[in-house]
N, C-alpha and C positions, 0 to 999 in steps of 0.2 A: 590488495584489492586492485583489480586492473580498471583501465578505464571504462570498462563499457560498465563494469559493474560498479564504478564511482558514479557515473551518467543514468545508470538505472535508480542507484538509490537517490540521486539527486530529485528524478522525478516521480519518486513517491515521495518522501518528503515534501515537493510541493504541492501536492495531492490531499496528504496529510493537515498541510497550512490551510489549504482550502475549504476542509470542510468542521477542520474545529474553530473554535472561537479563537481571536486572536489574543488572548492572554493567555492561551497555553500554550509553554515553550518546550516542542517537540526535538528529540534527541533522536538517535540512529537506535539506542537501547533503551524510548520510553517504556513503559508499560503501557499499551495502548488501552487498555480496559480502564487501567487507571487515569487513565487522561478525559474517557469519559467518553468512548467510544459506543453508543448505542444502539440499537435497531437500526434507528433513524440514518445515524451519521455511518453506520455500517455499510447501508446501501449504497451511501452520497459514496462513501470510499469505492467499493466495485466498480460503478459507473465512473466515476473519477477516471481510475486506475484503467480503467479498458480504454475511456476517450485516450487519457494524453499517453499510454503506449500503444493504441492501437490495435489493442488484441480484444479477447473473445472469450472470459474467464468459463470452463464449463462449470453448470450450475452443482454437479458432482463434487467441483473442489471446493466450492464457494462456503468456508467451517469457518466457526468464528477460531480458532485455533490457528489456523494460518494468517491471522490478522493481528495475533499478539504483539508486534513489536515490526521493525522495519526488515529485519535478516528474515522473521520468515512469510515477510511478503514477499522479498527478493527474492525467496528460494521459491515461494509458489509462480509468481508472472516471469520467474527466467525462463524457464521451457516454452514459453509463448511468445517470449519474445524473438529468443532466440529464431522459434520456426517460422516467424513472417517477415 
């Protein structure tokens, strides 16, 4: 894993801490569904994840599928981040 993509998962993870409760202890391969990811805390994550990288998720990608786990959040906000 290179650095920027240590640095990228680093700030979803704190993203992550943010908007679950803090007795759940989140991994790089939780299951996020099982951790008790819901509408609600779904949204808190988007907006989260657009503030503290900056970017602009289009509403197109925006599937509860790319929000299973931390690898495929990173694989969804790397092309965005990447282009700003």
């Amino acid at each position: 894993m290179s650095m920027q993509d240590d640095k990228l998962q680093e700030r979803i993870m704190n993203c992550l801490e943010e908007i679950l409760p803090s007795t759940v202890t989140v991994t790089a391969e939780s299951n996020l569904w099982e951790l008790g990811i819901n509408s609600m805390t779904f949204i808190r994550l988007v907006v989260a994840l657009e503030e503290a990288l900056d970017i602009e998720i289009e509403d197109e990608s925006i599937y509860l599928e790319h929000f299973r786990n931390v690898e495929s959040i990173k694989a969804l906000v790397s092309p965005y981040v990447s282009s700003s």
